[in-house]
C-alpha positions as CSV (number, residue, x, y, z in Angstrom):
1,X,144.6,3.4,1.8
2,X,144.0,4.4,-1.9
3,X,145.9,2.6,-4.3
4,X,147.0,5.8,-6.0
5,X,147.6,8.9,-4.4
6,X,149.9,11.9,-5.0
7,X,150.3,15.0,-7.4
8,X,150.1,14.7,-10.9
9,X,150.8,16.8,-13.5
10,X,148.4,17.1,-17.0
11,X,151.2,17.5,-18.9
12,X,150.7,20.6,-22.1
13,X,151.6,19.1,-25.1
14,X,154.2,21.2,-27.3
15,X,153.9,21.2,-31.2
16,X,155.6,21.9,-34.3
17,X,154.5,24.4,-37.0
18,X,153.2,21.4,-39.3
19,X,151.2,20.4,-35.8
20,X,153.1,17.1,-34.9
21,X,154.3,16.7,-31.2
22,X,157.5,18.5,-30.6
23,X,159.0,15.3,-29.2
24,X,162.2,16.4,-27.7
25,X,160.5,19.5,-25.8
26,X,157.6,17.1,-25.1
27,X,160.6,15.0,-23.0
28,X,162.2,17.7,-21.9
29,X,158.9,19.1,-20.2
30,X,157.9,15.7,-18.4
31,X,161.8,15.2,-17.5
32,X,161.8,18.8,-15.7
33,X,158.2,18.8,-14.5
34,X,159.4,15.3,-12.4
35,X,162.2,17.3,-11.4
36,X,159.9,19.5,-9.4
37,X,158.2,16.4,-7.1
38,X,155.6,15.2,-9.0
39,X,154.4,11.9,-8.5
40,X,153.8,11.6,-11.8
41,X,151.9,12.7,-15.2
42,X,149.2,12.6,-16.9
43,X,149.9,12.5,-20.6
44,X,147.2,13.5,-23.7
45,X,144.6,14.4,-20.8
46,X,142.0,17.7,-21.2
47,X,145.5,20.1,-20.8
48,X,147.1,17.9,-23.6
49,X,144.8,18.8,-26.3
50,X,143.9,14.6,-26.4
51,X,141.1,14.9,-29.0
52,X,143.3,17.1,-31.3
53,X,145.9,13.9,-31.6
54,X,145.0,10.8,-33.2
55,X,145.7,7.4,-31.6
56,X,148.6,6.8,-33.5
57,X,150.1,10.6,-32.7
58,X,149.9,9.7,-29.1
59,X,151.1,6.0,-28.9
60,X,154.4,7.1,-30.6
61,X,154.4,10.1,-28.5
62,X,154.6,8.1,-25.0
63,X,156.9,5.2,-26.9
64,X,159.3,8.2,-27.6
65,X,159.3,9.1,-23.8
66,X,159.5,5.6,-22.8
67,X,162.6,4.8,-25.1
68,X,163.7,8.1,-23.5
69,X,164.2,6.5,-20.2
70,X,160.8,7.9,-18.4
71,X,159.3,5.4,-16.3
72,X,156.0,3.6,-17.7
73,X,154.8,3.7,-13.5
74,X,154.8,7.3,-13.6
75,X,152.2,7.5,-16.3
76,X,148.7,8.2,-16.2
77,X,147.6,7.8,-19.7
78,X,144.6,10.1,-20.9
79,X,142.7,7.5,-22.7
80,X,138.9,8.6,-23.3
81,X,137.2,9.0,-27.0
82,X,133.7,9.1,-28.4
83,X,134.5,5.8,-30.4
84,X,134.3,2.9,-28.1
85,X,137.1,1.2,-30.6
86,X,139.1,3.8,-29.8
87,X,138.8,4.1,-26.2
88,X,139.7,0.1,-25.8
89,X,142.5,1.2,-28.2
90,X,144.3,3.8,-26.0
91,X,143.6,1.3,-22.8
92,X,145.2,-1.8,-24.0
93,X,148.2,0.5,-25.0
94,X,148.0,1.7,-21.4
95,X,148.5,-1.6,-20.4
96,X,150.3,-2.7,-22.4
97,X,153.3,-0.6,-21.8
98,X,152.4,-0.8,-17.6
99,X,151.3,2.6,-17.3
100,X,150.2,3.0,-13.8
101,X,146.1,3.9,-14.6
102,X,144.2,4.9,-17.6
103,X,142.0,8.4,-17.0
104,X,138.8,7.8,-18.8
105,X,136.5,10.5,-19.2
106,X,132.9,9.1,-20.5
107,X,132.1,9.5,-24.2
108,X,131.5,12.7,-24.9
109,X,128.9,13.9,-28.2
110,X,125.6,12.7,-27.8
111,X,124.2,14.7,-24.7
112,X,121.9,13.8,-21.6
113,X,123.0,10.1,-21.9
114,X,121.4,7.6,-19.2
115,X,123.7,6.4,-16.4
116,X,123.4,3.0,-18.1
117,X,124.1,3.8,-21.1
118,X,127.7,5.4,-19.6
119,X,128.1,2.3,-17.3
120,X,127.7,0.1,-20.3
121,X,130.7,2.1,-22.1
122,X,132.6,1.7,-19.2
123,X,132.2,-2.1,-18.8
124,X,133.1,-2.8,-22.6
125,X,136.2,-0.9,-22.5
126,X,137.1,-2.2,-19.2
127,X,136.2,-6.2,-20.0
128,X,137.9,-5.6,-23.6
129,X,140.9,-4.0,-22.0
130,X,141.4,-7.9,-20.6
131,X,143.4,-7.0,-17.1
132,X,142.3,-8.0,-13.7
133,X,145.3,-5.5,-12.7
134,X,144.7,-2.6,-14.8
135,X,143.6,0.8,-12.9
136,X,141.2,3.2,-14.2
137,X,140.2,6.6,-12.9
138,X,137.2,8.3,-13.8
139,X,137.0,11.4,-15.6
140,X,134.8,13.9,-14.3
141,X,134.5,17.3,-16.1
142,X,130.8,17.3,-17.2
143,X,131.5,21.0,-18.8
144,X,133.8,19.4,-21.2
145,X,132.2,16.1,-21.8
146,X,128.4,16.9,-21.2
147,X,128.3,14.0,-18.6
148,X,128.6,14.2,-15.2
149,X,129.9,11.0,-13.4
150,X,127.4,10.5,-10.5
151,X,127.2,8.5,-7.2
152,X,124.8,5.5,-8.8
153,X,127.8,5.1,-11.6
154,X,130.5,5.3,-9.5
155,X,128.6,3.0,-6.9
156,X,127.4,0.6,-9.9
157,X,131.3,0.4,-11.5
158,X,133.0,0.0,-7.8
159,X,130.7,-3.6,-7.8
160,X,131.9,-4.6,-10.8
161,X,135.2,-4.2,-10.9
162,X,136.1,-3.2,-7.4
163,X,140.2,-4.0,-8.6
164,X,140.4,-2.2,-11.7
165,X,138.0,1.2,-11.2
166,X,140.0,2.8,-8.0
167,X,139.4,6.8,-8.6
168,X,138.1,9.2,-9.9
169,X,139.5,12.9,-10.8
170,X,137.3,15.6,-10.5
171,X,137.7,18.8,-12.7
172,X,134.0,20.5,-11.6
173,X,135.2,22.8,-9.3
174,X,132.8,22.1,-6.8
175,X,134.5,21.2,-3.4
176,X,131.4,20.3,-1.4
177,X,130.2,17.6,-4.1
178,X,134.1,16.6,-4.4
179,X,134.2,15.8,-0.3
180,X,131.0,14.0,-0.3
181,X,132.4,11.6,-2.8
182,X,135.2,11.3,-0.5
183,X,133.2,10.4,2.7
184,X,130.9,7.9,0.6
185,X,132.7,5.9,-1.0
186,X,135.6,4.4,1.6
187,X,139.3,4.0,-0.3
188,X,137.8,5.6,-3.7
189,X,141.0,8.1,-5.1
190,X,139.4,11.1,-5.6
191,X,141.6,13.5,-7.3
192,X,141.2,17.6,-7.2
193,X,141.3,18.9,-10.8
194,X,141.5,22.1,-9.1
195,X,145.5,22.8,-7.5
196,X,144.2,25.2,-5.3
197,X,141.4,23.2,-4.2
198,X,143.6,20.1,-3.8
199,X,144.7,20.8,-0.4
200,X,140.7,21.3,1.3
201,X,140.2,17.8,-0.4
202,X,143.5,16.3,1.3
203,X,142.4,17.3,4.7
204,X,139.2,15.5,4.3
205,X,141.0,12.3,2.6
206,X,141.2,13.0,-0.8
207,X,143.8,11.0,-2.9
208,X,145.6,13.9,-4.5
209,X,145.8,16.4,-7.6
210,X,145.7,15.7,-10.9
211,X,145.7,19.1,-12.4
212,X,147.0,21.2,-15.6
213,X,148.2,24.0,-13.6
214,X,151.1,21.9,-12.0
215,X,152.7,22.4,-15.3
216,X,153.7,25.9,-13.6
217,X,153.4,25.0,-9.8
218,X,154.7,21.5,-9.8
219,X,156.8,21.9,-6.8
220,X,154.4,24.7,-5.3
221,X,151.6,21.9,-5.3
222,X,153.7,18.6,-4.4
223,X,155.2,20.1,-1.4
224,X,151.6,21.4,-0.2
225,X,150.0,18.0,-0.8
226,X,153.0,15.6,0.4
227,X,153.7,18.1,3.5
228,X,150.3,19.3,4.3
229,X,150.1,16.8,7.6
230,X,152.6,18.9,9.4
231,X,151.4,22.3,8.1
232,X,151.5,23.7,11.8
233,X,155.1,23.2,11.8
234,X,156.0,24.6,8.6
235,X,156.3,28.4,9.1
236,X,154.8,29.5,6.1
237,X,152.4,27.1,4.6
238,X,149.7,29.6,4.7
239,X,151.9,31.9,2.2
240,X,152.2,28.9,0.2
241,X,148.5,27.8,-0.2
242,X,147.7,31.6,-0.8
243,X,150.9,31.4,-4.0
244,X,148.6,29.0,-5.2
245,X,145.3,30.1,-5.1
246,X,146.7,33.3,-6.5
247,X,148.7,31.3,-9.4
248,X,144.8,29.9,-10.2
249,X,143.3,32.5,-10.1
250,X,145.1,34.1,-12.8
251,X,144.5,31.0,-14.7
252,X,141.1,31.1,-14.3
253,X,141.0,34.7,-16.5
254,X,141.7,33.1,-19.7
255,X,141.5,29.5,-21.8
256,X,143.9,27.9,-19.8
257,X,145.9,25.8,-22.1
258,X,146.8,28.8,-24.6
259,X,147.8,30.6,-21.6
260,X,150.0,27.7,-20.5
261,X,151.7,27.6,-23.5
262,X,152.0,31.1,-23.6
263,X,153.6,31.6,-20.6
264,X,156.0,28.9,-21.5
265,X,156.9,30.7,-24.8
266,X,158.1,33.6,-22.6
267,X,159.8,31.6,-19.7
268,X,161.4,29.0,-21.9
269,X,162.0,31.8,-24.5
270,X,161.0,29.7,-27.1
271,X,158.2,30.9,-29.6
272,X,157.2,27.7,-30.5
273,X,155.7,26.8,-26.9
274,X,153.0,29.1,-28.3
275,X,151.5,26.8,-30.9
276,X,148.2,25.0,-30.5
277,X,146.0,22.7,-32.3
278,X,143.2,23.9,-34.1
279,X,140.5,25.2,-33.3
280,X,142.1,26.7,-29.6
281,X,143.9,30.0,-30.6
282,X,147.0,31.5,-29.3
283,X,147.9,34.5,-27.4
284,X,149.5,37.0,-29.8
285,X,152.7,38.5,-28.0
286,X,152.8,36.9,-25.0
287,X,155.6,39.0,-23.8
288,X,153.0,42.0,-23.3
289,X,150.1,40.2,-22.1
290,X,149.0,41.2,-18.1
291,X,148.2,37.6,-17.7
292,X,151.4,36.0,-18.7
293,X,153.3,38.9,-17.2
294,X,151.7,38.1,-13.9
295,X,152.1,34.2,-14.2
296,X,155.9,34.8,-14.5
297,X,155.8,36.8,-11.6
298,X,154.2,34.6,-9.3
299,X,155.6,31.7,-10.4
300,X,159.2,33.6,-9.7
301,X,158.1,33.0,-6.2
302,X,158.1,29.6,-5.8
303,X,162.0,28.7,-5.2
304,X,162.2,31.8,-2.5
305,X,159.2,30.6,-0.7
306,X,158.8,26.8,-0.7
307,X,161.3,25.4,1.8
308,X,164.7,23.8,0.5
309,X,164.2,20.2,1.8
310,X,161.5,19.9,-0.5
């Protein structure tokens, strides 16, 4: 049985004008995306625009939310950074404050790195983070970092700290590499990156999603993952997979983070969702862009298709 499983959402981070976290919306987002039967959320992750905040941004970002009544055990703390220092910083926070895992994606600069060399960052930032109890996931999105988390470091990592590394989420996109990780490797939590993909991967024992487009299909995605055992009995889970896929799809035209935000901009009516850190760029006048225009509509489908008792 994995030790964590479920649906969680890579929380988009709103900002100001001057480029500090819009705290109040920031709350207001996680609060509502909970709403929608998550089982929790990933916070400064790829979706969050992590490496545009400094350590300090973030660790007063999540103590906001805490003092703010959200729950430490729902947290999955995006925690990786080129600087080692930095790395162990953002994890001892994590643990700190009982977050329930740290995601840590491998250092990511210096390119075509040996597997020991990535192991050996691994094992100072685990050993300095000074928990037997801690959890860590593994990042894998070699098209962002430039690494790709293989077999011989997840196999190598799983020895020595068999209680502390217990998943991995995987953000390549590739479903037959994603379900031989889950057939080798017996109780490993291996997370879809990819909502539409996320159900394929439950079948076959996957733990879950952890995924940035549950910021708009939060409740499309938990009640396809937490319900997917009894499809045959739900009358329209195939209409609800196909929501998905077609919500991801759209995604998949355009940088997805600026479309995100974007789309929220519209839907929230608030212009300020459309802000990003430097150097991503926004989409000028979302209101008249095909893309947003089609997220709104599909994602207008949701409450009318997925079932009540959700």
């Amino acid at each position: 049985m994995h030790k964590i499983s479920g649906v969680y959402g890579a929380a988009i981070t709103p900002i100001k004008n001057d480029f500090s976290v819009n705290k109040d919306l920031y709350l207001r987002h996680c609060q509502s995306l909970m709403q929608k039967g998550l089982d929790g959320l990933v916070l400064f992750g790829t979706n969050g625009e992590s490496s545009s905040f400094s350590i300090d941004q973030k660790e007063d970002t999540i103590q906001f939310l805490l003092d703010n009544r959200v729950d430490p055990k729902v947290i999955i703390t995006g925690c990786g950074a080129p600087s080692l220092e930095e790395a162990i910083q953002s994890t001892k926070f994590s643990e700190k404050i009982g977050a329930k895992a740290a995601l840590l994606m491998p250092p990511f600069y210096f390119k075509n790195v040996t597997d020991e060399g990535v192991i050996n960052y691994y094992r100072h930032v685990i050993e300095e983070t000074g928990s037997n109890d801690f959890k860590f996931l593994l990042y894998n999105i070699p098209q962002q970092s430039g690494v790709t988390i293989n077999f011989n470091i997840i196999e190598a990592l799983l020895k020595l700290y068999p209680n502390n590394v217990v998943g991995l989420k995987d953000s390549t996109g590739n479903l037959e590499n994603m379900l031989k990780t889950i057939k080798f490797f017996n109780e490993f939590a291996v997370f879809c990156g990819n909502g539409a993909l996320a159900l394929h991967t439950s079948r076959r024992g996957g733990a879950g999603a952890i995924t940035g487009d549950a910021n708009i299909t939060a409740k499309l995605l938990s009640f396809i993952i937490h319900n997917f055992k009894k499809e045959n009995s739900i009358d329209n889970f195939k209409d609800l997979q196909e929501l998905l896929e077609k919500i991801r799809n759209v995604l998949g035209t355009h940088e997805q983070i600026s479309l995100l935000k974007a789309y929220y901009s519209v839907a929230d009516n608030l212009p300020e969702w459309n802000n990003l850190m430097p150097p991503l760029v926004n989409i000028e006048n979302p209101s008249n862009n095909k893309q947003v225009t089609a997220l709104i509509e599909l994602v207008s489908q949701i409450d009318k298709l997925v079932p009540s008792s959700s």
